[in-house]
N, C-alpha and C positions, 0 to 999 in steps of 0.2 A: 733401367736398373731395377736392383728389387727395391720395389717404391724410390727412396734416396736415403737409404741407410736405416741406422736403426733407429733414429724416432718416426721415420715415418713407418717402419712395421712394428715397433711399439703401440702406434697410432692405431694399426690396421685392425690391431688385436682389438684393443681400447673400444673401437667401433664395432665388434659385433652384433653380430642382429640373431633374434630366435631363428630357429634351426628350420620351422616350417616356411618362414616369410624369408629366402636370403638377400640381403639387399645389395646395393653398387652404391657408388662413391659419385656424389653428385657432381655432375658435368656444368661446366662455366660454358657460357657461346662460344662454339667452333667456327673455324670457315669451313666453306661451302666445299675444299677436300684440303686432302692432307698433303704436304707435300709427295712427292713420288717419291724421292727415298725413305719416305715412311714406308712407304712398302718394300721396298727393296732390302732395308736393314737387315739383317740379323736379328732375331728374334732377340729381348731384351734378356731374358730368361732360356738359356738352352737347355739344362738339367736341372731338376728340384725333387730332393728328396728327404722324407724325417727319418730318423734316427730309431733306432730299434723300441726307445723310451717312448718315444714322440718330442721327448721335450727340446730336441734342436732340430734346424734344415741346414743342411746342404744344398748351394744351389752354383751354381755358374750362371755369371754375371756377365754382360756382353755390352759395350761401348763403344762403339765403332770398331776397328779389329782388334781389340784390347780385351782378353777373356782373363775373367777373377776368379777365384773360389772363395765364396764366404760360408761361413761358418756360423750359426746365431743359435743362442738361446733364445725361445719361444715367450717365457714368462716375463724376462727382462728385458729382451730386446738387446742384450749384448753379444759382440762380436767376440767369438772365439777363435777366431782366425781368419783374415784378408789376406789372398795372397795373389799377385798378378799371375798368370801362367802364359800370357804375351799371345800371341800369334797362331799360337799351336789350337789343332782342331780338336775340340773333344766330344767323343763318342761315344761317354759312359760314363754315370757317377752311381757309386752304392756305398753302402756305408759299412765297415766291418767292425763287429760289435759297435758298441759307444763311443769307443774312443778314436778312430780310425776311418779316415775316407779312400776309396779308389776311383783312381780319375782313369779314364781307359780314354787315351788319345790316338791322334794317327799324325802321317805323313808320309807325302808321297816320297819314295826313295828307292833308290837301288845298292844293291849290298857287289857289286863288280867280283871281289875278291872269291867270293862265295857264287858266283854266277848267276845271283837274283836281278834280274831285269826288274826294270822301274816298275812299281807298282807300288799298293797303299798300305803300309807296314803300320799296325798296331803294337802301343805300349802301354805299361800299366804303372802307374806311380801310387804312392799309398803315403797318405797324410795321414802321420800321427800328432793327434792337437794335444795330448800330455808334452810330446818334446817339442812341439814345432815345430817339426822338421819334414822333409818329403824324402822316400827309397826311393829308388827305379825295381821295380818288381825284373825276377830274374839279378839282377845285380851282381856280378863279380860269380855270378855260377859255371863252374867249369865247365867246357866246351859246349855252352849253351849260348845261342844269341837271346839279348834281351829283348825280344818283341815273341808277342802274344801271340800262337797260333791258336785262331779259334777263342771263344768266350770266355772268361773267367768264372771260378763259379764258387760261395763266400757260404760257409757251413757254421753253425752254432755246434760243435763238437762237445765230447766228454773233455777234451784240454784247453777247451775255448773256442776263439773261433778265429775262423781260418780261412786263406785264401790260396787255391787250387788254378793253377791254369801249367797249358803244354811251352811244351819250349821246343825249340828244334835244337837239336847239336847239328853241330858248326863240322861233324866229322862222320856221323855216320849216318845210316836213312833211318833218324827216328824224330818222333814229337812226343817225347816223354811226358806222362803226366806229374808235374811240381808242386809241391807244398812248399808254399812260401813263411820265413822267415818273416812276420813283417817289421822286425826291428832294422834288418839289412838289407831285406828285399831279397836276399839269396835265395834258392830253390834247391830241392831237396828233392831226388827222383823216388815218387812209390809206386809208379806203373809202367811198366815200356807197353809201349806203343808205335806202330810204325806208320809209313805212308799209307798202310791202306787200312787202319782206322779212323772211320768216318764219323762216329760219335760215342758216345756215353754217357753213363747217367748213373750220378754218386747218389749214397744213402746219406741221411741226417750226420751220420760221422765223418761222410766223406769218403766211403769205401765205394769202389765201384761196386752196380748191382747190374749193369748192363752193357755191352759194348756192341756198336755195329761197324762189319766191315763191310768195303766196297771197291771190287777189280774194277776198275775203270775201263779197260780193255775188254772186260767180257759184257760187263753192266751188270754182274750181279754181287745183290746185298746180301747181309746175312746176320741174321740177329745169333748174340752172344750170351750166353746167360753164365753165372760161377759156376765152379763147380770144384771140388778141394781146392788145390792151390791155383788150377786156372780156370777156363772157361770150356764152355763146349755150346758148339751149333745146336739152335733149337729150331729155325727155323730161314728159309732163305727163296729168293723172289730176284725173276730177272727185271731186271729196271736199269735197263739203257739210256731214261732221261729223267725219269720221275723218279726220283726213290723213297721209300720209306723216313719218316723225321721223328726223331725221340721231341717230348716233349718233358722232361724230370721225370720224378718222383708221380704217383699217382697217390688213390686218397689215406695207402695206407705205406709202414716204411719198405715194406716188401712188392710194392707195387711199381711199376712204372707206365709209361703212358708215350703212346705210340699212333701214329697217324700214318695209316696204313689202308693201300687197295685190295679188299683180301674178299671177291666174290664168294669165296669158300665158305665163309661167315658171316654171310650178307642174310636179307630179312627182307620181307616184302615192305620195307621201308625205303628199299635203297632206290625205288625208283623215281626218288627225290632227283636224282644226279648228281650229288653230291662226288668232290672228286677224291678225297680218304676221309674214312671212319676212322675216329679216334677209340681206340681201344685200351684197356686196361689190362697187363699181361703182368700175371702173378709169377716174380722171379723163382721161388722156389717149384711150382708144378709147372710151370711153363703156358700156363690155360689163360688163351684168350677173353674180354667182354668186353661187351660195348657198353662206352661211360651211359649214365642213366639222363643224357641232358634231351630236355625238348627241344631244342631247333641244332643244328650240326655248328660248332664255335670254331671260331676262324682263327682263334689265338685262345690260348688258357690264363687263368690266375692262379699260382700259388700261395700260401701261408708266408708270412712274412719270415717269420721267425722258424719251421719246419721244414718249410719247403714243399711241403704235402698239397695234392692239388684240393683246389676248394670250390672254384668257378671256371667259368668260359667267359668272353665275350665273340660279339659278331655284330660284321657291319650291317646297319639296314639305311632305307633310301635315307631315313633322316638323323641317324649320326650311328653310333657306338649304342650296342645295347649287352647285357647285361644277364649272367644266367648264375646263379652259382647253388653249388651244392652244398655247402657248409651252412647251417642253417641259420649261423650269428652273423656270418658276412652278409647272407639273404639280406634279413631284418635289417640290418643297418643300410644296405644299398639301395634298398627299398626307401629308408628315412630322406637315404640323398635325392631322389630320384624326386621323390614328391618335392622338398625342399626347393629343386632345380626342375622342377615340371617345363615339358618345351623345350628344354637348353641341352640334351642328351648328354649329361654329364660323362668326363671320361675319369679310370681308374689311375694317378699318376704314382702315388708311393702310401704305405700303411704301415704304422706303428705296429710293434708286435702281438702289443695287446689287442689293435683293433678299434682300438678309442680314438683314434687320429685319422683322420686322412686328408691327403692332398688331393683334391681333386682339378681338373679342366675346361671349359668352360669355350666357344666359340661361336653361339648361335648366335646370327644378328649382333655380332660384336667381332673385335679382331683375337677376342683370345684374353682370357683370366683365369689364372691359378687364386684356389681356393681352398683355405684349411676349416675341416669341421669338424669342430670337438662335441663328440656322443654325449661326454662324462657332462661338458656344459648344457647340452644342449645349444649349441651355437657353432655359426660358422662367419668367418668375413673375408675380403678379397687379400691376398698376399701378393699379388704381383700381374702386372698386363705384360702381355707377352707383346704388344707392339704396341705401348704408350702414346705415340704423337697421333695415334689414330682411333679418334671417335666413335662409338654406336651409328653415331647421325652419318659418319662417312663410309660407314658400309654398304653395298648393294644388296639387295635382296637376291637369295639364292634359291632357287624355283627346282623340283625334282622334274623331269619331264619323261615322255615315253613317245618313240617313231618309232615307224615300221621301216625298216630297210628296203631296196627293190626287193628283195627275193623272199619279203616278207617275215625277217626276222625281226621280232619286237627290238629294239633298242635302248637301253635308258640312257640316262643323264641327265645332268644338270646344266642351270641355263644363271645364270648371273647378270645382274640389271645396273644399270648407271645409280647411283645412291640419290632416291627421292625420286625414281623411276616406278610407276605403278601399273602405268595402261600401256606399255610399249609399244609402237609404231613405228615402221621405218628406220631402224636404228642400222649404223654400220655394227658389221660382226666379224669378230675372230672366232676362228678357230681353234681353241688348246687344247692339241693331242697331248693326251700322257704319255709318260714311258713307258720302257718292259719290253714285249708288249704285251706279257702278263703284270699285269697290275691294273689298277681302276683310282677312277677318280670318286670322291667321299663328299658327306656332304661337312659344312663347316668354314671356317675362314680361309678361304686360299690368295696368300698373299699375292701371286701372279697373278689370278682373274682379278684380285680388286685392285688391283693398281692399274691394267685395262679398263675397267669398269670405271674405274673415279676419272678416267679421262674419258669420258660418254661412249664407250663401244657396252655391246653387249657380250657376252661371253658366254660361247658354246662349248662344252666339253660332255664329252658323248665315250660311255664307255663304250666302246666297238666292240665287234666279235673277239675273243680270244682274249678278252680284259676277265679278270678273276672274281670272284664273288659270286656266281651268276648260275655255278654249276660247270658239271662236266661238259655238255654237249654244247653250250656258248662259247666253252674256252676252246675248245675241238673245233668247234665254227671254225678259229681262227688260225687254224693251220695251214701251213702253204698259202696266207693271204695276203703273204705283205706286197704291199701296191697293188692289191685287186680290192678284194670283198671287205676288208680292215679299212683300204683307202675310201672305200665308196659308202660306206657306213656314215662316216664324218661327214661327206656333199649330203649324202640323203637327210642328213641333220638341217643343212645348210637349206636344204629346198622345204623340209616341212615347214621348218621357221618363216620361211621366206610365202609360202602357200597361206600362214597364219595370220600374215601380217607384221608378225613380230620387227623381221628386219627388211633392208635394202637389198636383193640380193645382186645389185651392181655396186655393193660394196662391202665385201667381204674381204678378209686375208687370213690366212692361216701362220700357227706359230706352235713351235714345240721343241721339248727335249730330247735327246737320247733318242728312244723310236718314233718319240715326236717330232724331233727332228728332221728325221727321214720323210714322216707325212707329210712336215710342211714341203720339202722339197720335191716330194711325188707328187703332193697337190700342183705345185707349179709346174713338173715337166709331164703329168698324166691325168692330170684335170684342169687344164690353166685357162678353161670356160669358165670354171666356178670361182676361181679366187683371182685377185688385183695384186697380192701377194704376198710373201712368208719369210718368216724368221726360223731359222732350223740353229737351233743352239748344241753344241754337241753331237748331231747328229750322222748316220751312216749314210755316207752318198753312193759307195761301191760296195754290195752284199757279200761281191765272190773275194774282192780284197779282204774284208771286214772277215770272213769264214778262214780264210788261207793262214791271216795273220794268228787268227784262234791256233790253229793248226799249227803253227811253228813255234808261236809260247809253248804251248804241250807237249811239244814234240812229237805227237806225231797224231797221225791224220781223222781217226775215227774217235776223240777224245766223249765224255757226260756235253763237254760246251759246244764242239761243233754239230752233234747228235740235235742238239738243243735248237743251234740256229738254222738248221739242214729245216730240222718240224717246219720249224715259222716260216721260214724264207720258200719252202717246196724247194726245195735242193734236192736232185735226184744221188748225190755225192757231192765229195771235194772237188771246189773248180771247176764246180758246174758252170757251163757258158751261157745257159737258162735265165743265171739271173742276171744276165748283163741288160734284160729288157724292162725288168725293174727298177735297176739301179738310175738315180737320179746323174750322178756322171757320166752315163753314155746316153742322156737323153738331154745334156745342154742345149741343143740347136733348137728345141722343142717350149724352151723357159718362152713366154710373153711378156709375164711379170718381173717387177725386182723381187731380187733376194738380196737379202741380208743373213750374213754368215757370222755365229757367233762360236769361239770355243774355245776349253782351258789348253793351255799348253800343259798342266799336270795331269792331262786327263786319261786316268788308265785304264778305262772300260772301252771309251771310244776313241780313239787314240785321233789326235791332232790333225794328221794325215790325210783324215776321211774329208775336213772341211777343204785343206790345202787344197786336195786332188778334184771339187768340185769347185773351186774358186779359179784353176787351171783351164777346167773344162767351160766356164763360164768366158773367160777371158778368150779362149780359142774362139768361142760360137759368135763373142760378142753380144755379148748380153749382157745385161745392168745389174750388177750385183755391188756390195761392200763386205769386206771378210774385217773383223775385230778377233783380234788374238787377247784372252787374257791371264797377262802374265802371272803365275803361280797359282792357279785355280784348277780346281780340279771337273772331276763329271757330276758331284753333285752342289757344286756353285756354292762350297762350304763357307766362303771368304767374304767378309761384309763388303771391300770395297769392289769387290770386282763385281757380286752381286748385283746391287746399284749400277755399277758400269754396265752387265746385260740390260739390265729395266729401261735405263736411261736411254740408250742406243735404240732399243727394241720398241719402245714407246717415242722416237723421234722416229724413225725410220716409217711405223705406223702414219703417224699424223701425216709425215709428206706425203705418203701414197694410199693412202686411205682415210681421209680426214676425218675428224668425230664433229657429230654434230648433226641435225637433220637432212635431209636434201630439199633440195628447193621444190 
């Protein structure tokens, strides 16, 4: 919880320390680890944010599957509104003006009538704490259904301020953009917009100043800019898988800011390999330039209250760093920075003024939120984001560097049993991440420390084709899935093992989504190197997994199969290619147990894929166990079913891969 109400963040406040020295909340004797559903919970804290003043947070509250919004004054410590919101997943908290919270939730469903196949439908509720009461955003708006297409986006206007999001009608092919009512939640149409607008990007008043479309069918985009009462093409780019991404407003209100491949405008800089240059494109003359930041930023910061851009961040090996252009945000990040020296603070919400901030916190600990007042000078802890677990029960978290066979550098990180310093001999998992663009960070990650706290080490290794790294690493990974991607993670597994580090006759791999699929390629096309794997979510048939793309879509060359066609080397649909890949035509091949883990709600990888490999298991005669869980989806949003993967996933482990030294 946050702390246990309001005297203990009364307290929190009470206890602050100067701004240069930040201090922690003195720790009583722990045991020697934390239970395992400490790790598995749900974060205690999902959402935290202050208020345009600073002077309240909004936060969501999390209790076993029991999710609250509370509501608090800062200076008193009192509640201005507790309210359960049950079971339902939320995916967004902001604050509209002072008076007014938006809760942005989901749930998997399907709309039959309307011919929306199951899938994870967004809504928007808006708490106003003068009446106490909650809308449903959209609400009773004619021929609109009430769920969110796309982000919502909350403006300080000349008439106040306001909350903007699309709607689809329920009758004809459009996702209009709504200004919302927030007394009714009704929507009010001020822009049409159809299917094949791909984005946009309103001014301080909320007026569009940009729009981009995108044929899906041909792959190309095209930027929009006003012009009288509409728009006209200024600019347009085939982009068959990659496309161009607005990113707001830029740093003035006539500016917008755009992350774009645009060799045209490139500079003897780019042979960084950076994969888009974020640009600054003046809406009235339509002139390109590149933002003035020294390292390429992986995500932007805007103004709390403008919206104007002010900074960047970007991931480095050892956490979140920090660039910004705004010269008062500088100075003050700069204040947090030294404050949190080592801890690589992260950016979570900013008061208007800039006097407040929430910050992040998860070096060598499992995660603390942290408010620091400028005007005081001070700051103190507001909240652990996983309470029942200790500093002392975390593992150390090591950046490391291999060479692949073919000689490509490799990074990652490497996770140690807690109170582990000289490691020897240790058993090892494998956690592949997802994507299989994305990357693993450094920081508290609740899955490796809950392997960890039960004595494995824990390898995760951002392979080819993981993001952050540049163009030509993510490029590596095309066409690799079960080759060069697979072999990246063993060649992890043999440095370690050449080090000393681990065992490596005791190893097992484990993952989601396309980790998943690793673990289960590990065991049907490396099952020399692992004892065996946990594939939670994962794709066990490439050409099924592509076809099904294909028939969502309707029809066959859609942005998503384009997308898996890259990764997979798919020469087209139904290529029979990857049936050599695919972990369920190579059952006969498994050594190891598997263990099959997955949501029945799960609409990225749909349920099927484990089914069809728990079939193929059963045919070959091989040792597996398949857990289905109930109401869960692909990103394991649900506390109790969460715990249910760890639990299962860390018994499963200990049968067949013991922790502990070898004899």
């Amino acid at each position: 919880m946050f702390k246990s109400g309001t005297k203990a963040f009364a307290l929190a406040i009470a206890v602050w320390c100067c701004l240069g020295n930040a201090g922690a909340w003195a720790q009583a004797p722990v045991p020697a680890s934390a239970p395992l559903e400490a790790y598995g919970a749900t974060p205690a804290i999902e959402h935290i944010q202050l208020s345009p003043s600073g002077e309240l947070i909004a936060r969501i509250i999390v209790t076993g599957e029991t999710r609250a919004i509370a509501v608090t004054r800062i200076a008193t410590g009192e509640q201005l509104f507790v309210g359960d919101i049950s079971v339902i997943k939320v995916r967004d908290l902001r604050w509209i003006g002072e008076s007014r919270v938006l809760v942005v939730t989901s749930q998997t469903r399907n709309i039959t009538s309307l011919g929306v196949s199951r899938s994870e439908l967004f809504f928007g509720q808006v708490l106003d704490l003068e009446r106490q009461r909650v809308v449903q955003v959209l609400d009773r708006t004619p021929d609109v259904l009430a769920v969110l297409y796309g982000p919502a986006s909350v403006r300080n206007t000349s008439d106040g301020d306001t909350l903007f999001v699309r709607g689809v009608s329920v009758s004809q092919d459009q996702a209009n953009l709504h200004r919302i009512d927030l007394r009714t939640g009704r929507g009010r149409s001020v822009a049409y917009m159809d299917h094949t607008t791909d984005d946009y990007v309103l001014d301080g008043e909320g007026k569009i100043i940009a729009l981009a479309r995108y044929n899906e069918r041909s792959g190309r985009w095209s930027l929009h800019l006003p012009e009288g009462q509409g728009d006209r093409e200024v600019w347009a780019v085939d982009a068959p898988v990659d496309t161009p991404t607005f990113h707001g407003m830029g740093r003035t209100p006539r500016t917008i800011v755009i992350a774009a491949d645009r060799p045209d405008l490139g500079s003897e800089e780019d042979g960084s390999g950076i994969l888009d240059t974020v640009f600054e494109v003046d809406v009235d003359t339509g002139v390109w330039s590149r933002l003035p930041f020294d390292h390429h930023p992986d995500s932007l910061v805007h103004h709390p209250q403008t919206r104007l851009l002010i900074g960047g961040s970007r991931i480095e090996e050892d956490g979140v760093r920090y660039e910004f252009l705004d010269p008062q945000a500088s100075q003050r990040w700069r204040a947090v920075e030294q404050a949190f020296r080592d801890k690589a603070p992260r950016l979570v919400s900013w008061s208007d003024a800039m006097n407040r901030v929430i910050i992040f916190t998860d070096t060598a600990e499992a995660g603390q939120y942290h408010l620091v007042d400028f005007d005081l000078g001070a700051s103190g802890v507001l909240a652990d984001a996983y309470p029942a677990i200790a500093p002392e029960q975390v593992g150390a978290v090591r950046s490391i560097h291999f060479a692949a066979e073919d000689g490509l550098g490799i990074p990652g990180y490497l996770t140690l049993p807690p109170g582990e310093s000289e490691p020897s001999g240790l058993p090892l998992v494998v956690l592949a991440h997802g994507g299989p663009a994305s990357r693993d960070v450094a920081g508290f990650d609740w899955w490796a420390q809950a392997l960890a706290s039960r004595g494995y080490a824990v390898l995760q290794a951002n392979f080819r084709g993981s993001i952050g790294y540049g163009r030509a690493f993510l490029e590596a990974g095309y066409g690799e899935w079960g080759r060069k991607m697979q072999t990246d993670l063993s060649d992890g597994v043999r440095w370690l093992a050449a080090e000393g580090v681990i065992d490596p006759a005791r190893v097992c791999i484990v993952g989601a989504s396309y980790g998943g699929y690793a673990a289960m390629a590990g065991l049907t096309l490396e099952g020399d190197v692992y004892r065996c794997g946990v594939s939670v979510g994962g794709v066990s048939d490439l050409r099924r997994m592509v076809n099904r793309e294909a028939r969502y879509e309707r029809y066959s060359d859609s942005q998503t199969v384009r997308y898996w066609n890259r990764f997979m080397g798919a020469a087209r649909l139904n290529d029979r290619g990857l049936d050599d890949l695919s972990p369920a035509y190579l059952a006969d091949s498994v050594d190891g147990p598997l263990l099959l883990i997955h949501g029945k709600d799960d609409t990225v990888v749909p349920i099927e894929q484990s089914r069809v490999m728990a079939e193929a298991l059963r045919r070959a005669g091989k040792p597996f166990e398949f857990v289905e869980l109930p109401g869960e989806d692909h990103w394991l949003s649900r506390s109790e079913t969460r715990r249910q993967m760890l639990v299962e996933t860390v018994r499963f482990l200990e049968a067949n891969n013991p922790p502990g030294r070898a004899d």
